[in-house]
C-alpha positions in Angstrom: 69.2 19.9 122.1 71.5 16.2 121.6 68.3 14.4 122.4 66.1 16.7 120.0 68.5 16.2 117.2 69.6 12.5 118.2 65.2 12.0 118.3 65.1 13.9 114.7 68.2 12.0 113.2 69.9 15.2 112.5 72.7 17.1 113.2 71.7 20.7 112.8 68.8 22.5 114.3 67.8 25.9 114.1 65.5 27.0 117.3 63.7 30.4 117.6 60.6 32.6 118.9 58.2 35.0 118.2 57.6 37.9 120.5 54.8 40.6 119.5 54.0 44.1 120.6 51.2 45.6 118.6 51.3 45.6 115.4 55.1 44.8 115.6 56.4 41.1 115.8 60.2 40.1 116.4 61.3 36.9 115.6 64.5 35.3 116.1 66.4 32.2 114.8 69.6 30.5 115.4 71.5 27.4 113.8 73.4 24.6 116.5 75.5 22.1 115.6 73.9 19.6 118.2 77.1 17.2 118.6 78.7 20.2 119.8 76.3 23.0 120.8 77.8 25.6 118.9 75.9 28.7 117.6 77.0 28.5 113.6 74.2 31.4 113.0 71.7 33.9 114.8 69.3 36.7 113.3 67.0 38.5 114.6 64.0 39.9 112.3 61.6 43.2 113.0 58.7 43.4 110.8 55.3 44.6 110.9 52.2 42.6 111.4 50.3 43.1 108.1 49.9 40.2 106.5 50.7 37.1 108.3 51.4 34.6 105.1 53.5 37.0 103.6 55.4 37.6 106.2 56.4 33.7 107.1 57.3 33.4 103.3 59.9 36.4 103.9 61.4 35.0 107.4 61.2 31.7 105.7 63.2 32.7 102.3 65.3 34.5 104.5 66.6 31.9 107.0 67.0 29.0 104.5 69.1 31.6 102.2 71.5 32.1 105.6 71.3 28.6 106.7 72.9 26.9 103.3 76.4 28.8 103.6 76.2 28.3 107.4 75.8 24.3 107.3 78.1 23.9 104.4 80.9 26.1 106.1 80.6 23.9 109.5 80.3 21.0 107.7 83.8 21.3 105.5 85.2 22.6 109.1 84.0 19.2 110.4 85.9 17.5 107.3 89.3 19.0 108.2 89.2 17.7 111.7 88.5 14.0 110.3 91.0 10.9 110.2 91.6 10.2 106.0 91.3 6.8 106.3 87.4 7.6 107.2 86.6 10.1 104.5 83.3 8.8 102.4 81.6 10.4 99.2 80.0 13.2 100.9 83.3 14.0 102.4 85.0 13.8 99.8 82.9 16.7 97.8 83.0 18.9 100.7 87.1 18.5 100.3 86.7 19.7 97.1 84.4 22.7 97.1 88.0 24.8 98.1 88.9 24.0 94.1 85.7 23.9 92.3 84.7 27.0 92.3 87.6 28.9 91.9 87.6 28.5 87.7 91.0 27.9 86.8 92.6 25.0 85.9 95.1 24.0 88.5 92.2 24.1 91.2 89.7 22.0 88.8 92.2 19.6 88.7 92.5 19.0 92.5 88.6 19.0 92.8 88.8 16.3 90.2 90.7 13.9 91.6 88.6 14.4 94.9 85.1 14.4 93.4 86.2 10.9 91.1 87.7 9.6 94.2 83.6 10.2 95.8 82.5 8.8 91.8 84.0 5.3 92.9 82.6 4.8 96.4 79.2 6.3 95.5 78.7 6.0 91.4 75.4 7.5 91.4 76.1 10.3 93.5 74.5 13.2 91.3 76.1 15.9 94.0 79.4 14.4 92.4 79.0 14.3 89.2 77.2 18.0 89.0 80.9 19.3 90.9 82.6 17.0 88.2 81.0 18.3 85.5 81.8 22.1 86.4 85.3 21.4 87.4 85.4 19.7 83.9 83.8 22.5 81.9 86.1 25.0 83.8 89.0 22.9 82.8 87.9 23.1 78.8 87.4 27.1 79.1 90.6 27.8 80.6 92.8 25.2 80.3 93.0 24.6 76.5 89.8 24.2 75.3 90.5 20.4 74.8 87.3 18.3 73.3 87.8 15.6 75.9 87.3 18.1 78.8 84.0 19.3 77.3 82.5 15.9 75.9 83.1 14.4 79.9 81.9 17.6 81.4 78.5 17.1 79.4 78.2 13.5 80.4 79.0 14.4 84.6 76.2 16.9 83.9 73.9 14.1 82.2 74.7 11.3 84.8 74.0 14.7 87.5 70.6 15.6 86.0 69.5 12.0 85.5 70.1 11.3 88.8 69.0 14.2 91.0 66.2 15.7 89.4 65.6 16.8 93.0 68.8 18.4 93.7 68.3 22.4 93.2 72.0 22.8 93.3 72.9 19.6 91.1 70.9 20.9 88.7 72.0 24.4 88.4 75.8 22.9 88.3 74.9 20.4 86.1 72.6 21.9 83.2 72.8 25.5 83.4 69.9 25.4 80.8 68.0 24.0 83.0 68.3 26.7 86.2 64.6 28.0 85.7 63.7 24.0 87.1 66.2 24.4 90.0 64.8 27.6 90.8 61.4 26.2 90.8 62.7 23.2 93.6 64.1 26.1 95.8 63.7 29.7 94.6 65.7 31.1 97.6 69.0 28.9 96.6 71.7 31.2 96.1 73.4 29.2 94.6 71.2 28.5 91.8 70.4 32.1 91.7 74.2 33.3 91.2 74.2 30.8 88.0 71.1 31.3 86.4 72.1 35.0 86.9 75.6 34.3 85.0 73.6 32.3 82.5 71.2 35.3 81.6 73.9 38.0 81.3 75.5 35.9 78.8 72.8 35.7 77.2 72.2 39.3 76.6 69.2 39.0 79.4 70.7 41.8 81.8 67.7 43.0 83.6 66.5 39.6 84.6 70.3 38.8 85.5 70.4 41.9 87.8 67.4 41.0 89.2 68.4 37.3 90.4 72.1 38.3 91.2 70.5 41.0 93.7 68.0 38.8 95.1 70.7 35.8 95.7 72.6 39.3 97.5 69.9 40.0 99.6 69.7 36.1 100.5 73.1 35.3 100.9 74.7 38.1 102.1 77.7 36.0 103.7 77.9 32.9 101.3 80.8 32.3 101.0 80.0 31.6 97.1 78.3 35.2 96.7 81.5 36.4 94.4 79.4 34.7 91.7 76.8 37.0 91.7 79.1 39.8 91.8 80.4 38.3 88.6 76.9 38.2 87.0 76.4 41.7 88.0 79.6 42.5 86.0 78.7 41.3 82.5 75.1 42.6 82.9 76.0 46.0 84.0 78.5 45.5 81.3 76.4 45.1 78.3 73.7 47.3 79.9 76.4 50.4 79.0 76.5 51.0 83.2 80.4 50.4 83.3 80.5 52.1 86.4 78.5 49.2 87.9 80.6 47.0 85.9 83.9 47.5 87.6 82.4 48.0 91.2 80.9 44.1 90.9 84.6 42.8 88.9 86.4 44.4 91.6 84.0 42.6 94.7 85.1 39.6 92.4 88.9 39.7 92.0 88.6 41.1 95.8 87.2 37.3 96.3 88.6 35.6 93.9 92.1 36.7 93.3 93.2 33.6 90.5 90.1 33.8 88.7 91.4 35.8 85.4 88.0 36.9 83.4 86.6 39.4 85.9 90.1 41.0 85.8 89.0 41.0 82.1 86.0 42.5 82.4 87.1 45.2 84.9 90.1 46.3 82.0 87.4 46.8 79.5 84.7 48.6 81.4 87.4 50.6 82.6 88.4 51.2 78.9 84.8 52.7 78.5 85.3 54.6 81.5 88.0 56.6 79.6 90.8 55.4 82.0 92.7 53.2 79.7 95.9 53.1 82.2 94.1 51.7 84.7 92.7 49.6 81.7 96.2 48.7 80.3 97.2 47.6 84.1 94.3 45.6 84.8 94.9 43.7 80.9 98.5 43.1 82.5 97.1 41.8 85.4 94.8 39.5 83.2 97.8 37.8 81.6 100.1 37.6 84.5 97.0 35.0 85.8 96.2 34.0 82.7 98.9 33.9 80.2 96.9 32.1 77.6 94.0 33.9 77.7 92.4 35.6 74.5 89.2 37.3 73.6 88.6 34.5 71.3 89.1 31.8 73.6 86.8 33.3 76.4 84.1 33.6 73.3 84.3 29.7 72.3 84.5 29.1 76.3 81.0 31.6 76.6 79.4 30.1 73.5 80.1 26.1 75.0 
Protein backbone atom coordinates (compact mmCIF):
# COMPACT_ATOMS: atom_id res chain seq x y z
CA UNK A 1 0.00 0.00 0.00
CA UNK A 2 3.25 2.77 0.82
CA UNK A 3 4.43 1.92 -2.68
CA UNK A 4 0.81 2.29 -4.32
CA UNK A 5 0.32 5.60 -2.56
CA UNK A 6 4.12 6.76 -2.66
CA UNK A 7 3.57 5.62 -6.91
CA UNK A 8 0.24 7.74 -6.90
CA UNK A 9 1.72 10.78 -4.85
CA UNK A 10 -0.99 10.41 -2.34
CA UNK A 11 -1.48 9.82 1.08
CA UNK A 12 -4.99 8.21 1.26
CA UNK A 13 -6.29 5.27 -0.56
CA UNK A 14 -9.42 3.63 -0.41
CA UNK A 15 -9.18 -0.16 -1.68
CA UNK A 16 -12.32 -2.47 -2.15
CA UNK A 17 -14.13 -5.46 -4.12
CA UNK A 18 -17.01 -6.72 -5.67
CA UNK A 19 -18.36 -10.07 -4.93
CA UNK A 20 -21.71 -11.29 -6.72
CA UNK A 21 -24.27 -13.99 -6.14
CA UNK A 22 -27.15 -13.82 -8.46
CA UNK A 23 -28.82 -11.07 -8.85
CA UNK A 24 -27.12 -9.78 -5.61
CA UNK A 25 -23.73 -7.89 -5.57
CA UNK A 26 -21.68 -6.82 -2.33
CA UNK A 27 -19.19 -4.42 -2.47
CA UNK A 28 -16.95 -3.24 0.05
CA UNK A 29 -14.62 -0.20 0.54
CA UNK A 30 -12.20 1.03 3.04
CA UNK A 31 -10.01 4.35 3.47
CA UNK A 32 -5.89 3.80 4.72
CA UNK A 33 -3.83 6.38 5.69
CA UNK A 34 -0.70 4.79 3.70
CA UNK A 35 2.15 6.48 5.92
CA UNK A 36 0.61 4.61 8.60
CA UNK A 37 -1.72 1.82 7.42
CA UNK A 38 -4.45 2.69 9.47
CA UNK A 39 -8.10 1.85 8.60
CA UNK A 40 -9.85 5.61 8.97
CA UNK A 41 -13.08 4.01 7.27
CA UNK A 42 -14.84 0.61 6.04
CA UNK A 43 -18.40 -0.07 4.59
CA UNK A 44 -19.80 -2.60 3.24
CA UNK A 45 -22.84 -2.21 0.57
CA UNK A 46 -25.64 -4.97 -0.40
CA UNK A 47 -27.66 -4.06 -3.32
CA UNK A 48 -29.37 -5.69 -6.10
CA UNK A 49 -28.09 -6.06 -9.56
CA UNK A 50 -30.71 -4.05 -11.69
CA UNK A 51 -29.20 -1.53 -13.20
CA UNK A 52 -25.52 -1.38 -13.27
CA UNK A 53 -24.94 2.55 -13.97
CA UNK A 54 -27.24 3.40 -11.43
CA UNK A 55 -25.98 1.44 -9.03
CA UNK A 56 -22.08 2.78 -9.34
CA UNK A 57 -23.63 6.37 -9.14
CA UNK A 58 -25.19 5.30 -5.64
CA UNK A 59 -21.92 3.40 -4.18
CA UNK A 60 -20.04 6.23 -5.76
CA UNK A 61 -22.21 9.22 -4.00
CA UNK A 62 -22.10 7.18 -1.10
CA UNK A 63 -18.29 6.63 -0.44
CA UNK A 64 -17.19 10.17 -1.45
CA UNK A 65 -20.02 11.54 1.05
CA UNK A 66 -18.09 9.14 3.97
CA UNK A 67 -14.69 9.76 2.70
CA UNK A 68 -14.65 13.85 3.17
CA UNK A 69 -15.35 13.72 7.11
CA UNK A 70 -12.98 10.68 7.30
CA UNK A 71 -9.79 12.44 5.50
CA UNK A 72 -10.53 15.78 7.12
CA UNK A 73 -10.77 14.19 10.72
CA UNK A 74 -7.32 12.18 10.15
CA UNK A 75 -5.85 14.95 8.67
CA UNK A 76 -6.51 17.68 11.72
CA UNK A 77 -5.35 14.49 13.96
CA UNK A 78 -2.20 14.55 11.83
CA UNK A 79 -1.95 18.45 12.59
CA UNK A 80 -1.94 18.06 16.40
CA UNK A 81 0.88 15.64 16.39
CA UNK A 82 3.12 18.29 14.29
CA UNK A 83 6.14 20.42 15.55
CA UNK A 84 4.66 24.52 15.26
CA UNK A 85 7.56 25.68 13.91
CA UNK A 86 6.56 23.39 10.59
CA UNK A 87 2.92 24.32 10.38
CA UNK A 88 2.13 25.77 6.57
CA UNK A 89 -1.20 27.21 5.10
CA UNK A 90 -3.08 24.08 4.74
CA UNK A 91 -2.15 23.42 8.31
CA UNK A 92 -2.95 26.22 9.45
CA UNK A 93 -6.85 26.00 8.25
CA UNK A 94 -7.15 22.59 9.44
CA UNK A 95 -6.11 24.30 13.09
CA UNK A 96 -8.88 26.27 12.66
CA UNK A 97 -11.88 24.25 11.53
CA UNK A 98 -12.29 23.55 15.72
CA UNK A 99 -13.43 27.56 15.80
CA UNK A 100 -15.02 28.26 12.51
CA UNK A 101 -17.82 26.56 12.63
CA UNK A 102 -18.89 26.84 15.92
CA UNK A 103 -20.77 30.59 15.18
CA UNK A 104 -19.96 32.63 18.04
CA UNK A 105 -17.71 35.10 18.39
CA UNK A 106 -14.98 34.06 20.73
CA UNK A 107 -14.29 31.00 18.43
CA UNK A 108 -14.35 33.20 15.05
CA UNK A 109 -11.87 35.14 16.61
CA UNK A 110 -9.40 32.24 17.18
CA UNK A 111 -10.12 30.85 13.58
CA UNK A 112 -9.16 34.25 12.49
CA UNK A 113 -5.98 34.70 13.63
CA UNK A 114 -5.14 31.15 12.34
CA UNK A 115 -6.78 31.36 8.83
CA UNK A 116 -4.75 35.21 8.36
CA UNK A 117 -1.77 33.64 9.72
CA UNK A 118 -2.39 30.77 6.43
CA UNK A 119 -3.52 34.50 4.30
CA UNK A 120 0.32 35.51 4.67
CA UNK A 121 2.16 32.37 3.68
CA UNK A 122 -0.27 31.52 0.88
CA UNK A 123 -2.22 34.97 -0.23
CA UNK A 124 -4.25 33.30 -2.79
CA UNK A 125 -5.33 30.51 -0.84
CA UNK A 126 -9.20 30.55 -1.64
CA UNK A 127 -9.72 27.57 1.11
CA UNK A 128 -8.52 30.51 3.47
CA UNK A 129 -10.18 33.18 2.56
CA UNK A 130 -13.78 31.17 2.14
CA UNK A 131 -12.97 30.07 6.30
CA UNK A 132 -12.11 33.83 6.72
CA UNK A 133 -14.92 35.09 5.31
CA UNK A 134 -17.49 32.83 7.45
CA UNK A 135 -15.55 33.31 10.56
CA UNK A 136 -15.96 37.10 9.59
CA UNK A 137 -19.67 37.07 8.79
CA UNK A 138 -20.27 34.97 12.05
CA UNK A 139 -18.38 37.63 13.87
CA UNK A 140 -20.81 40.62 12.41
CA UNK A 141 -24.11 38.46 13.27
CA UNK A 142 -23.19 37.72 16.72
CA UNK A 143 -20.69 39.83 17.81
CA UNK A 144 -22.12 43.36 17.30
CA UNK A 145 -23.12 43.65 14.02
CA UNK A 146 -20.12 45.90 13.31
CA UNK A 147 -19.89 47.26 9.40
CA UNK A 148 -16.16 46.41 9.34
CA UNK A 149 -16.81 42.68 10.14
CA UNK A 150 -19.35 42.44 7.21
CA UNK A 151 -17.57 44.67 4.46
CA UNK A 152 -14.18 42.23 5.15
CA UNK A 153 -16.28 39.18 5.26
CA UNK A 154 -17.68 40.02 1.74
CA UNK A 155 -14.27 40.70 0.28
CA UNK A 156 -12.62 37.06 1.94
CA UNK A 157 -15.67 35.68 0.07
CA UNK A 158 -14.80 37.70 -3.25
CA UNK A 159 -10.92 37.00 -3.09
CA UNK A 160 -12.51 32.99 -2.22
CA UNK A 161 -14.83 32.85 -5.22
CA UNK A 162 -12.32 34.62 -7.55
CA UNK A 163 -9.87 32.27 -6.80
CA UNK A 164 -11.47 28.82 -6.46
CA UNK A 165 -14.18 28.66 -8.80
CA UNK A 166 -13.32 24.88 -8.52
CA UNK A 167 -13.54 24.53 -4.92
CA UNK A 168 -17.26 23.07 -4.05
CA UNK A 169 -16.64 23.86 -0.50
CA UNK A 170 -14.93 27.37 -1.06
CA UNK A 171 -17.72 28.22 -2.81
CA UNK A 172 -20.52 27.26 -0.65
CA UNK A 173 -18.49 29.13 2.36
CA UNK A 174 -17.74 31.90 0.42
CA UNK A 175 -20.96 32.98 -1.66
CA UNK A 176 -23.82 31.27 -0.25
CA UNK A 177 -25.70 32.61 -3.30
CA UNK A 178 -23.87 30.81 -5.23
CA UNK A 179 -24.41 27.02 -3.58
CA UNK A 180 -26.52 25.78 -6.66
CA UNK A 181 -22.72 26.10 -8.59
CA UNK A 182 -21.04 24.25 -5.82
CA UNK A 183 -23.59 21.69 -5.90
CA UNK A 184 -23.19 21.39 -9.49
CA UNK A 185 -18.98 20.73 -8.96
CA UNK A 186 -19.90 17.93 -6.30
CA UNK A 187 -23.55 17.26 -5.69
CA UNK A 188 -22.76 14.67 -2.93
CA UNK A 189 -20.66 17.51 -0.69
CA UNK A 190 -22.26 17.69 2.53
CA UNK A 191 -20.97 20.35 3.17
CA UNK A 192 -22.34 22.32 0.49
CA UNK A 193 -25.57 20.59 0.93
CA UNK A 194 -25.94 21.62 4.87
CA UNK A 195 -25.48 25.43 3.57
CA UNK A 196 -27.45 25.63 0.58
CA UNK A 197 -30.03 23.78 2.86
CA UNK A 198 -29.65 26.78 5.61
CA UNK A 199 -29.69 29.21 2.76
CA UNK A 200 -33.26 27.93 1.42
CA UNK A 201 -35.04 27.68 4.76
CA UNK A 202 -34.22 31.29 5.20
CA UNK A 203 -35.46 31.96 2.42
CA UNK A 204 -38.91 30.57 2.98
CA UNK A 205 -37.91 27.50 0.45
CA UNK A 206 -38.58 24.65 3.22
CA UNK A 207 -39.34 21.69 1.06
CA UNK A 208 -36.27 22.05 -1.09
CA UNK A 209 -34.31 22.77 2.31
CA UNK A 210 -35.65 19.44 3.80
CA UNK A 211 -34.83 17.81 0.83
CA UNK A 212 -30.95 18.72 0.68
CA UNK A 213 -30.52 18.73 4.54
CA UNK A 214 -31.86 14.92 4.34
CA UNK A 215 -29.84 13.98 1.55
CA UNK A 216 -26.47 15.66 3.12
CA UNK A 217 -28.02 13.08 6.34
CA UNK A 218 -28.11 10.25 4.30
CA UNK A 219 -24.47 11.17 2.91
CA UNK A 220 -22.85 12.20 5.88
CA UNK A 221 -24.22 10.37 8.53
CA UNK A 222 -20.93 10.78 10.81
CA UNK A 223 -19.51 14.29 9.59
CA UNK A 224 -18.56 15.69 12.06
CA UNK A 225 -20.20 19.04 10.52
CA UNK A 226 -23.80 17.22 10.06
CA UNK A 227 -25.23 19.61 13.11
CA UNK A 228 -25.64 22.02 10.28
CA UNK A 229 -28.18 20.27 8.64
CA UNK A 230 -29.90 19.56 11.67
CA UNK A 231 -30.00 23.37 11.92
CA UNK A 232 -31.56 23.67 8.49
CA UNK A 233 -34.04 21.20 9.32
CA UNK A 234 -35.06 23.39 12.27
CA UNK A 235 -36.00 26.62 10.54
CA UNK A 236 -37.66 24.67 7.67
CA UNK A 237 -39.71 22.47 9.85
CA UNK A 238 -40.16 25.67 11.57
CA UNK A 239 -41.82 27.81 9.07
CA UNK A 240 -43.48 24.73 7.61
CA UNK A 241 -45.90 24.82 11.03
CA UNK A 242 -44.16 21.01 11.85
CA UNK A 243 -42.76 22.40 15.31
CA UNK A 244 -42.58 19.00 16.41
CA UNK A 245 -39.84 18.47 13.86
CA UNK A 246 -38.62 21.79 14.67
CA UNK A 247 -37.33 21.05 18.24
CA UNK A 248 -36.25 17.34 17.53
CA UNK A 249 -33.55 18.91 14.75
CA UNK A 250 -32.66 22.34 17.41
CA UNK A 251 -32.17 19.87 20.05
CA UNK A 252 -29.67 17.33 17.64
CA UNK A 253 -28.05 20.87 17.28
CA UNK A 254 -27.52 22.27 20.87
CA UNK A 255 -26.79 18.44 21.52
CA UNK A 256 -23.75 19.28 19.06
CA UNK A 257 -23.25 22.44 19.39
CA UNK A 258 -23.67 23.51 22.92
CA UNK A 259 -22.29 27.63 22.54
CA UNK A 260 -24.07 28.08 19.51
CA UNK A 261 -27.12 30.42 20.91
CA UNK A 262 -29.85 30.54 17.87
CA UNK A 263 -30.93 26.98 17.69
CA UNK A 264 -31.53 27.27 21.50
CA UNK A 265 -33.70 30.16 19.99
CA UNK A 266 -35.51 28.34 17.72
CA UNK A 267 -36.12 25.34 20.01
CA UNK A 268 -37.83 28.12 22.76
CA UNK A 269 -40.18 29.29 20.09
CA UNK A 270 -41.25 26.04 18.45
CA UNK A 271 -41.75 24.90 21.80
CA UNK A 272 -43.87 28.08 22.41
CA UNK A 273 -46.17 26.67 19.56
CA UNK A 274 -46.11 23.45 21.03
CA UNK A 275 -48.08 24.95 23.99
CA UNK A 276 -45.25 24.24 26.52
CA UNK A 277 -44.21 27.75 27.24
CA UNK A 278 -42.05 26.64 30.51
CA UNK A 279 -40.02 24.66 28.70
CA UNK A 280 -40.15 27.73 26.30
CA UNK A 281 -39.36 30.31 28.96
CA UNK A 282 -36.27 27.82 30.12
CA UNK A 283 -34.92 27.27 26.81
CA UNK A 284 -35.24 31.65 26.15
CA UNK A 285 -33.12 31.62 29.61
CA UNK A 286 -30.78 29.33 28.23
CA UNK A 287 -30.57 31.57 24.96
CA UNK A 288 -29.33 34.57 26.94
CA UNK A 289 -27.14 32.87 29.47
CA UNK A 290 -25.02 32.07 25.88
CA UNK A 291 -25.92 34.88 24.37
CA UNK A 292 -26.52 37.79 26.51
CA UNK A 293 -26.91 40.22 23.61
CA UNK A 294 -28.97 38.51 21.59
CA UNK A 295 -32.41 39.92 20.24
CA UNK A 296 -34.96 39.06 17.68
CA UNK A 297 -34.01 42.06 15.89
CA UNK A 298 -30.48 41.50 15.76
CA UNK A 299 -30.78 37.76 14.46
CA UNK A 300 -33.23 39.42 11.64
CA UNK A 301 -30.44 42.10 10.38
CA UNK A 302 -27.83 39.02 10.88
CA UNK A 303 -30.55 36.64 8.50
CA UNK A 304 -31.22 39.48 6.11
CA UNK A 305 -27.05 40.18 5.63
Amino acid sequence: MKDVAATLGVRYVLEGGVRKAGNRVRITAQLIDAETDAHLWAEQYDRLLEDVFALQDEITMCVVGAIEPSVRKAEIDRIKRQRPDSFTAYDLLLQSQQFVFAGMPAEAAKAITLLEQALKLEPNYSAAHAYLSWCLHARFGRGGLREEDRLAAVDHARAAVALGNDDATALAIAALVLADRALELSNCNVFALCWNAAILAWIGRSQLAIERAQRALRLGPFDSLIWRAHHALSIAYFDSHRYGDAADSARSVIAANLAYSLPRAILAAALVRLGRLDEARATAQAVLEHEPSFTIHGTARYAES
